[in-house]
PDB file with SEQRES, HELIX, SHEET and CRYST1 records, atoms N, CA, C and O in Angstrom:
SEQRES   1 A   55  UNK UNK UNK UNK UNK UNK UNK UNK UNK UNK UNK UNK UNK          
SEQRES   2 A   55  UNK UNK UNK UNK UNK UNK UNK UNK UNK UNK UNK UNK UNK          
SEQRES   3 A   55  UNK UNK UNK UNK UNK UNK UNK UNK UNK UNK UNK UNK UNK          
SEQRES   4 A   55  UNK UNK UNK UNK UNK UNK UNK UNK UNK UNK UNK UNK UNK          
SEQRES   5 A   55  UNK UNK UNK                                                  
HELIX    1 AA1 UNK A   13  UNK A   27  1                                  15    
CRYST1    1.000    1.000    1.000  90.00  90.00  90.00 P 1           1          
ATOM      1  N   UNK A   1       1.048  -0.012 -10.641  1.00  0.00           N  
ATOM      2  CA  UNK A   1      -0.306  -0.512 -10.594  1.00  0.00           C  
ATOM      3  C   UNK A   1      -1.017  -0.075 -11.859  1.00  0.00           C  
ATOM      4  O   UNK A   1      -0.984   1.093 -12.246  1.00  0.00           O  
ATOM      5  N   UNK A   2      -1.588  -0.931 -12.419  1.00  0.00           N  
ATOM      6  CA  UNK A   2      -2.503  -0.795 -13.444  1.00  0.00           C  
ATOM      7  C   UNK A   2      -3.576  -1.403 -13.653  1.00  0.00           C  
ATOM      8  O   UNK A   2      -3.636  -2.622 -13.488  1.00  0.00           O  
ATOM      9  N   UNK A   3      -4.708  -0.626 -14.086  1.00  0.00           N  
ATOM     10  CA  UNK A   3      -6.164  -1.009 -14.122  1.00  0.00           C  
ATOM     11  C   UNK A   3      -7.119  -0.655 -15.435  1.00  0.00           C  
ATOM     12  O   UNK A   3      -7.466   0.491 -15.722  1.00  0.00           O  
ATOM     13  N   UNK A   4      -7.464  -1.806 -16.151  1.00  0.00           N  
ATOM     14  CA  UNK A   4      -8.055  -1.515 -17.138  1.00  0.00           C  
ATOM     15  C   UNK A   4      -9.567  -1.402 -17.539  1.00  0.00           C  
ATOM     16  O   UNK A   4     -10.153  -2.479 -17.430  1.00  0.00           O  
ATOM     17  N   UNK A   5     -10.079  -0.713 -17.828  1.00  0.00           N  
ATOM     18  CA  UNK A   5     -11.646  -0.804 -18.333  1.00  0.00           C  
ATOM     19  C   UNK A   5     -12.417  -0.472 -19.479  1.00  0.00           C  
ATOM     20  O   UNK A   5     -12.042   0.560 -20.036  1.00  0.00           O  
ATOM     21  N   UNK A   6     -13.315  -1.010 -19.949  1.00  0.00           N  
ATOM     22  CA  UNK A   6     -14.296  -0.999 -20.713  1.00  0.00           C  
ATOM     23  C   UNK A   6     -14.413   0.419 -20.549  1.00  0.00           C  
ATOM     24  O   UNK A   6     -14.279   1.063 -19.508  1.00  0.00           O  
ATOM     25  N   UNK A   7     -14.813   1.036 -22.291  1.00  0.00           N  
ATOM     26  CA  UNK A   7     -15.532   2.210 -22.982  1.00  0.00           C  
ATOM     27  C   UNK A   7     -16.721   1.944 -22.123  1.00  0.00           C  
ATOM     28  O   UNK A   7     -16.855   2.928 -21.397  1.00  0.00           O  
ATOM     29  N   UNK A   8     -17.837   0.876 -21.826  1.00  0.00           N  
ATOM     30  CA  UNK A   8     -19.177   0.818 -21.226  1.00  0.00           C  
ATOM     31  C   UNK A   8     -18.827   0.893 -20.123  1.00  0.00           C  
ATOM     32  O   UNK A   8     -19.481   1.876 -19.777  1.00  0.00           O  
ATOM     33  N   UNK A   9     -18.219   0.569 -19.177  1.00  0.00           N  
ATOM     34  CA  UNK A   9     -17.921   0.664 -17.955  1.00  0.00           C  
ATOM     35  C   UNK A   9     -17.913   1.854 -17.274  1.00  0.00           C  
ATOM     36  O   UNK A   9     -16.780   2.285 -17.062  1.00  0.00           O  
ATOM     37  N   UNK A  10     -19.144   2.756 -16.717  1.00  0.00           N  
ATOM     38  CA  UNK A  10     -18.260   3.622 -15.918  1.00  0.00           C  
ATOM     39  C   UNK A  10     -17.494   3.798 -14.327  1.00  0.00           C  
ATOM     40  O   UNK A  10     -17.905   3.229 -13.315  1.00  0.00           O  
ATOM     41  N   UNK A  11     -16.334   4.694 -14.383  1.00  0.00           N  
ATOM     42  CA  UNK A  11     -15.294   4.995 -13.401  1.00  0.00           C  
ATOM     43  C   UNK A  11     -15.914   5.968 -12.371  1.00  0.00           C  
ATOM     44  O   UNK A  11     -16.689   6.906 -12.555  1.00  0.00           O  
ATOM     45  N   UNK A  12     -15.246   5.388 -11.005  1.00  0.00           N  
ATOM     46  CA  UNK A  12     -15.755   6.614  -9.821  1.00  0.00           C  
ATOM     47  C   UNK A  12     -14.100   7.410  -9.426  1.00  0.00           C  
ATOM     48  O   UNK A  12     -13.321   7.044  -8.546  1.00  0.00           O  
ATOM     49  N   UNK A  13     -13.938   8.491 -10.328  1.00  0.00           N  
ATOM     50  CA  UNK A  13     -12.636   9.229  -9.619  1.00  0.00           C  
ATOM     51  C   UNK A  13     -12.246   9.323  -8.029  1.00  0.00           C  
ATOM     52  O   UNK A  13     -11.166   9.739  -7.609  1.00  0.00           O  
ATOM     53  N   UNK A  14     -13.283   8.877  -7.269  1.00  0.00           N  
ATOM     54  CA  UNK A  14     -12.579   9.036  -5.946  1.00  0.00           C  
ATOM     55  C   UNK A  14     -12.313   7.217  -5.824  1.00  0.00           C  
ATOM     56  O   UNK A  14     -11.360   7.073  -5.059  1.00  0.00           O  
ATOM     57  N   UNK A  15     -12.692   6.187  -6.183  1.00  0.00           N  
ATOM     58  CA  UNK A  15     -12.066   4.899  -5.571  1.00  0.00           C  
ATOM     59  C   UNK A  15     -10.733   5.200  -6.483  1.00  0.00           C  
ATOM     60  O   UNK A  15      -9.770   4.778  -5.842  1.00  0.00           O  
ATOM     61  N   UNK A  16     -10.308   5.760  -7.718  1.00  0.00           N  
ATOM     62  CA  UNK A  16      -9.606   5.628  -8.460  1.00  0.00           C  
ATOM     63  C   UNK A  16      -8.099   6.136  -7.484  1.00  0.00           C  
ATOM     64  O   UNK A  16      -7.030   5.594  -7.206  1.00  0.00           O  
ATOM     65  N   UNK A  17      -8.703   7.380  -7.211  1.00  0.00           N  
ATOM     66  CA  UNK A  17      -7.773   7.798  -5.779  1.00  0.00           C  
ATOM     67  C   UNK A  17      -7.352   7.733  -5.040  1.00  0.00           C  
ATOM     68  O   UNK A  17      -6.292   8.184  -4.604  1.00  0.00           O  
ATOM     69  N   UNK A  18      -8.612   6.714  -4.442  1.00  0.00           N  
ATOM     70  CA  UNK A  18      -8.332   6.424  -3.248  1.00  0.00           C  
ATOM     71  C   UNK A  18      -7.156   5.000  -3.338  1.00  0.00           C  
ATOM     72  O   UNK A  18      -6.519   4.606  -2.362  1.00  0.00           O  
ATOM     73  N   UNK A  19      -7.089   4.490  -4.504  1.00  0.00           N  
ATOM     74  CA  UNK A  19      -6.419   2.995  -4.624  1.00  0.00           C  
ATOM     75  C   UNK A  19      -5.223   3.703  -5.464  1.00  0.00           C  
ATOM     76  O   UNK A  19      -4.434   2.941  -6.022  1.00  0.00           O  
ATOM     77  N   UNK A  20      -5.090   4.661  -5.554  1.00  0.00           N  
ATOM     78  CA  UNK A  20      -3.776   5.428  -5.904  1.00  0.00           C  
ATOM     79  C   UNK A  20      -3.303   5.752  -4.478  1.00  0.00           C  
ATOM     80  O   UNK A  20      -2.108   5.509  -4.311  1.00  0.00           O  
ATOM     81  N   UNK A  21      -3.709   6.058  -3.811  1.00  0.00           N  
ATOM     82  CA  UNK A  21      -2.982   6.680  -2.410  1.00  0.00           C  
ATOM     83  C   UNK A  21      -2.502   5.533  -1.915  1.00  0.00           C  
ATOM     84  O   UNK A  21      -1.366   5.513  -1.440  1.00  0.00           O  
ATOM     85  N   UNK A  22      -3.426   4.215  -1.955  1.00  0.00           N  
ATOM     86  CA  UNK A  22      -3.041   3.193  -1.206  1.00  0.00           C  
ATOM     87  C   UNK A  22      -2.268   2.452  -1.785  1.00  0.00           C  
ATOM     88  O   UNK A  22      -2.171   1.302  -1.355  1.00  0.00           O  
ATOM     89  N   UNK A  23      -1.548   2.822  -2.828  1.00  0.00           N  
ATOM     90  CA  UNK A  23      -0.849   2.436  -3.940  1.00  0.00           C  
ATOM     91  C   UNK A  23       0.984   3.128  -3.096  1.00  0.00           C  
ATOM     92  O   UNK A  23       2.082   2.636  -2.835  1.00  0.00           O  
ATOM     93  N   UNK A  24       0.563   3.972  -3.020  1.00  0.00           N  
ATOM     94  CA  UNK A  24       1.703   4.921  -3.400  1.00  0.00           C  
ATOM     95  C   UNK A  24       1.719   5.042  -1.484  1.00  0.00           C  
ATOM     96  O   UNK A  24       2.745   5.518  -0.998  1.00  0.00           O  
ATOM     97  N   UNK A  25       0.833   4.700  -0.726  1.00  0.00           N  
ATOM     98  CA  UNK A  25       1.597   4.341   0.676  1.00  0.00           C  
ATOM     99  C   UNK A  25       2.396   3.208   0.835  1.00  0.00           C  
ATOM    100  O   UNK A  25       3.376   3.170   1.579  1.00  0.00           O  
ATOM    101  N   UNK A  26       1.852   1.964  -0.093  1.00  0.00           N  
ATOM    102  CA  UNK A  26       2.511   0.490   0.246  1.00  0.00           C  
ATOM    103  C   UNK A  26       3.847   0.903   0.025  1.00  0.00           C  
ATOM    104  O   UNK A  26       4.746   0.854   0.865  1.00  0.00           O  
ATOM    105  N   UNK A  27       3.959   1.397  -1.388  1.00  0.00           N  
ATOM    106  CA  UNK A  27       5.372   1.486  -2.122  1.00  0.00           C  
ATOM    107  C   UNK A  27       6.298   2.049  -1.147  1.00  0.00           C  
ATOM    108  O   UNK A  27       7.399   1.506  -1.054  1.00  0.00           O  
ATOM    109  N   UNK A  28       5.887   3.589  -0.006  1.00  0.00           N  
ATOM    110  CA  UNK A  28       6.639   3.888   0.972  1.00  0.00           C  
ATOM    111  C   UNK A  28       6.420   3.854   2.309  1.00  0.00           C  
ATOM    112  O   UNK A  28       6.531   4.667   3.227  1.00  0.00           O  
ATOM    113  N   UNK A  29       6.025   2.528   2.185  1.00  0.00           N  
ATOM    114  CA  UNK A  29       6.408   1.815   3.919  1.00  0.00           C  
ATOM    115  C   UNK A  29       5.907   0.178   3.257  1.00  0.00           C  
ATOM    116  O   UNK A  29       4.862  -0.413   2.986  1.00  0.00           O  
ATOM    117  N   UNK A  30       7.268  -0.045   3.221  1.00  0.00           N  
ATOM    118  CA  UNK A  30       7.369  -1.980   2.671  1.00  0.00           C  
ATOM    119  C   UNK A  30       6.963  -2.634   4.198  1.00  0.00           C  
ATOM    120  O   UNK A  30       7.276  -2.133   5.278  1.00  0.00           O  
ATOM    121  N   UNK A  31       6.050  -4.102   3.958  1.00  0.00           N  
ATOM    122  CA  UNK A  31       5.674  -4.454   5.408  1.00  0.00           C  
ATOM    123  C   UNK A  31       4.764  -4.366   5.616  1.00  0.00           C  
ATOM    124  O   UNK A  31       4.187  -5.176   6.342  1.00  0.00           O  
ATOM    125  N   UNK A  32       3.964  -2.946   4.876  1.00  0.00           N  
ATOM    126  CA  UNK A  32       2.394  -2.772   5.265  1.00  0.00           C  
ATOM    127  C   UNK A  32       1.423  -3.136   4.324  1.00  0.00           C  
ATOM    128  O   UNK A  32       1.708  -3.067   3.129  1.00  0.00           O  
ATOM    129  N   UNK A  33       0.622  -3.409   4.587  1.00  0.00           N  
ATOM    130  CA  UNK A  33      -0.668  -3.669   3.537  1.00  0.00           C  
ATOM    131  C   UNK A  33      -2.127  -2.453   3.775  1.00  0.00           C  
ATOM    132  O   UNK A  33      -2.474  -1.739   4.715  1.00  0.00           O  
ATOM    133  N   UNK A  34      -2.520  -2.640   2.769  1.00  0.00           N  
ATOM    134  CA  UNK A  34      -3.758  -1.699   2.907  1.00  0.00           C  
ATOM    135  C   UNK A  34      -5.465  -2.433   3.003  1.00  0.00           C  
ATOM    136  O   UNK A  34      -6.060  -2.619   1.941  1.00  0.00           O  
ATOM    137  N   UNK A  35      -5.811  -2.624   3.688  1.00  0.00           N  
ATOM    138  CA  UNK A  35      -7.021  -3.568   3.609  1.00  0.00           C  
ATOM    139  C   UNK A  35      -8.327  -3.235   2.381  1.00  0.00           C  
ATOM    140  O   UNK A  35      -8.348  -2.184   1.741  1.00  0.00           O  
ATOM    141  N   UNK A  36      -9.257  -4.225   2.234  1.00  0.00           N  
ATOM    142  CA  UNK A  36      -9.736  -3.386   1.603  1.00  0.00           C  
ATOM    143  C   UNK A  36     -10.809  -2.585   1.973  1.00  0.00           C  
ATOM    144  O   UNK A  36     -11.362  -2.859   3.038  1.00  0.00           O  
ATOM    145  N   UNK A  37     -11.256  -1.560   1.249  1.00  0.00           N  
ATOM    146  CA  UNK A  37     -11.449   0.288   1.395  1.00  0.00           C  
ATOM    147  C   UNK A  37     -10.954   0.795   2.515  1.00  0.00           C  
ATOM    148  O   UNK A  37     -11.427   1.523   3.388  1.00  0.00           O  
ATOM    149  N   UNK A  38     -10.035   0.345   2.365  1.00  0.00           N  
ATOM    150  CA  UNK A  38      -8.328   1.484   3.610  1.00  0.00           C  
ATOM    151  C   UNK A  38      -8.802   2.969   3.077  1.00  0.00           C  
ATOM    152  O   UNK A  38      -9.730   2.904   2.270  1.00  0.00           O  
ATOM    153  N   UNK A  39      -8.450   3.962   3.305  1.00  0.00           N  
ATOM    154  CA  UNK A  39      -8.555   5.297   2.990  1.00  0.00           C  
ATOM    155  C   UNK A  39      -7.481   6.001   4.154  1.00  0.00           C  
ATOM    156  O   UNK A  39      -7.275   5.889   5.362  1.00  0.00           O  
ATOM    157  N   UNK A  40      -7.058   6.618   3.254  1.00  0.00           N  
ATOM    158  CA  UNK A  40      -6.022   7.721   3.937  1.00  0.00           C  
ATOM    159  C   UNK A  40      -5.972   7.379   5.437  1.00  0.00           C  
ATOM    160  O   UNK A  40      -6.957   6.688   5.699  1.00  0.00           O  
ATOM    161  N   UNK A  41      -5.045   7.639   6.753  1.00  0.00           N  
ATOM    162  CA  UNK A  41      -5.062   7.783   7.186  1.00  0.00           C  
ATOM    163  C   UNK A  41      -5.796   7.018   7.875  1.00  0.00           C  
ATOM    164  O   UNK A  41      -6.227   7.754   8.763  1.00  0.00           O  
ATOM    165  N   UNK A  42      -6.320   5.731   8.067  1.00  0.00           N  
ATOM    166  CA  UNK A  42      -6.524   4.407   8.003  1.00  0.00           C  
ATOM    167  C   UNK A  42      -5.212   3.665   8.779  1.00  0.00           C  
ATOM    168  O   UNK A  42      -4.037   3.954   8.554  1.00  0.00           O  
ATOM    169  N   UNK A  43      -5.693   2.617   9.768  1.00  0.00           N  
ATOM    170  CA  UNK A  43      -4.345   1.460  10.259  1.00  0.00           C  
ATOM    171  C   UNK A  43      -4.360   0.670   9.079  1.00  0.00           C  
ATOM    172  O   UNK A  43      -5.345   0.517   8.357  1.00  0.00           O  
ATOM    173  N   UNK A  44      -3.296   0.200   8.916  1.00  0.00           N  
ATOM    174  CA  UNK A  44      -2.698  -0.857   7.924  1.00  0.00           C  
ATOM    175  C   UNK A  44      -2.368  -2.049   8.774  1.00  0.00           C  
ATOM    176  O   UNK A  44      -2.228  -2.089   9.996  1.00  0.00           O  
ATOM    177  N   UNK A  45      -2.274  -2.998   7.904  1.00  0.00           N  
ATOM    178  CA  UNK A  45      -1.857  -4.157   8.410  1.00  0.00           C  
ATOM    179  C   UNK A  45      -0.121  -4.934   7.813  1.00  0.00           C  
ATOM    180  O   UNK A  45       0.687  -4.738   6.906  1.00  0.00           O  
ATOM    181  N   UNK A  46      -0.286  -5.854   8.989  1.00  0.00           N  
ATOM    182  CA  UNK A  46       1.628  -6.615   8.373  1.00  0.00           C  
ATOM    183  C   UNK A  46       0.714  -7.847   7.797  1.00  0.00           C  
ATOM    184  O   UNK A  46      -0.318  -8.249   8.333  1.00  0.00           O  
ATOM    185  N   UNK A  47       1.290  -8.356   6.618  1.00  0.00           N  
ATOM    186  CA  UNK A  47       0.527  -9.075   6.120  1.00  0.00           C  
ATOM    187  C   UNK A  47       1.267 -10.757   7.287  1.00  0.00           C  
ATOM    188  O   UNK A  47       2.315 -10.867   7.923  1.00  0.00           O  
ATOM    189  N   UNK A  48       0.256 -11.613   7.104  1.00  0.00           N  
ATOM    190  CA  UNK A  48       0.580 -12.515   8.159  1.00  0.00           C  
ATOM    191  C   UNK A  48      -0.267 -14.031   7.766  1.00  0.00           C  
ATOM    192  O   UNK A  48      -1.326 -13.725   7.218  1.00  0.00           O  
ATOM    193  N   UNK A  49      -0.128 -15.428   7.872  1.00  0.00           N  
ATOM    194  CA  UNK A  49      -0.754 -16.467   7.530  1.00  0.00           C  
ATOM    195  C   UNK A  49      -1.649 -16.509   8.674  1.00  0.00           C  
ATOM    196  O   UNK A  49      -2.743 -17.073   8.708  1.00  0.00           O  
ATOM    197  N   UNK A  50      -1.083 -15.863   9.604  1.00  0.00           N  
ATOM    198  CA  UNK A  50      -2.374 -16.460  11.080  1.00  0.00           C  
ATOM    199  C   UNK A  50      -3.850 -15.385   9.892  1.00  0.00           C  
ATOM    200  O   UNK A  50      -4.982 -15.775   9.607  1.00  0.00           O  
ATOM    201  N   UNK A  51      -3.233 -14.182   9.535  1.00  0.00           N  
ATOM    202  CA  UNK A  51      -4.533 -13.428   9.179  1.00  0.00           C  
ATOM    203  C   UNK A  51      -5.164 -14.040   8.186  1.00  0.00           C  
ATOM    204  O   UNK A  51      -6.336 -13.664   8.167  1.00  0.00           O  
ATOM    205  N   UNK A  52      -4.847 -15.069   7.071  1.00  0.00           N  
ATOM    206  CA  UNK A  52      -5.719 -16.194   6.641  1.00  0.00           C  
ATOM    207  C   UNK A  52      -7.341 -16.209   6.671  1.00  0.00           C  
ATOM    208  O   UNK A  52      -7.734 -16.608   7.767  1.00  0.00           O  
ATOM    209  N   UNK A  53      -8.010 -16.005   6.103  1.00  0.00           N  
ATOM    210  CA  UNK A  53      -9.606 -16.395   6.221  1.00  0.00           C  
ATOM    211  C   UNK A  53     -10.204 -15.534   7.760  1.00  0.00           C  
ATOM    212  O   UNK A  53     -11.317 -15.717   8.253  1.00  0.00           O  
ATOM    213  N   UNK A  54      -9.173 -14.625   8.284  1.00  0.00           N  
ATOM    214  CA  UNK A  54      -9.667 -13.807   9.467  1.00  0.00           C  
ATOM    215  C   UNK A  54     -10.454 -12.765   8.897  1.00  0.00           C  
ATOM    216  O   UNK A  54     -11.616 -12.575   9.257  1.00  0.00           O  
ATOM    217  N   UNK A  55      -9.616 -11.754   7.613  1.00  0.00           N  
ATOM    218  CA  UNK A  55     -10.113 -10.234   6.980  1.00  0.00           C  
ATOM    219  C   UNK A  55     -10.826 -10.587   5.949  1.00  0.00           C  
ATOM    220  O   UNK A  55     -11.353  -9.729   5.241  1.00  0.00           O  
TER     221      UNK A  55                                                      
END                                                                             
């Protein structure tokens, strides 16, 4: 995963984290997804077409 930004832009170290964790859960458990602002310890989802325009 990679994410780029602007010198003007500033960064919040905890989303940075937090989308590192949810990074590095997908990678070890294939199947799951992380919704978005999942945080640690958070249900995940199986990704699915019925879920379409539901999340």
């Amino acid at each position: 995963t990679a994410e780029v930004h602007s010198n003007e832009i500033a960064r919040d170290v905890k989303e940075t984290l937090r989308k590192l964790k949810a990074a590095q859960y997908t990678a070890a458990h294939p199947g799951e997804v992380c919704p978005a602002k999942w945080n640690e310890g958070a249900k995940t989802i199986a990704p699915s077409l019925d879920l379409v325009g539901k999340i």
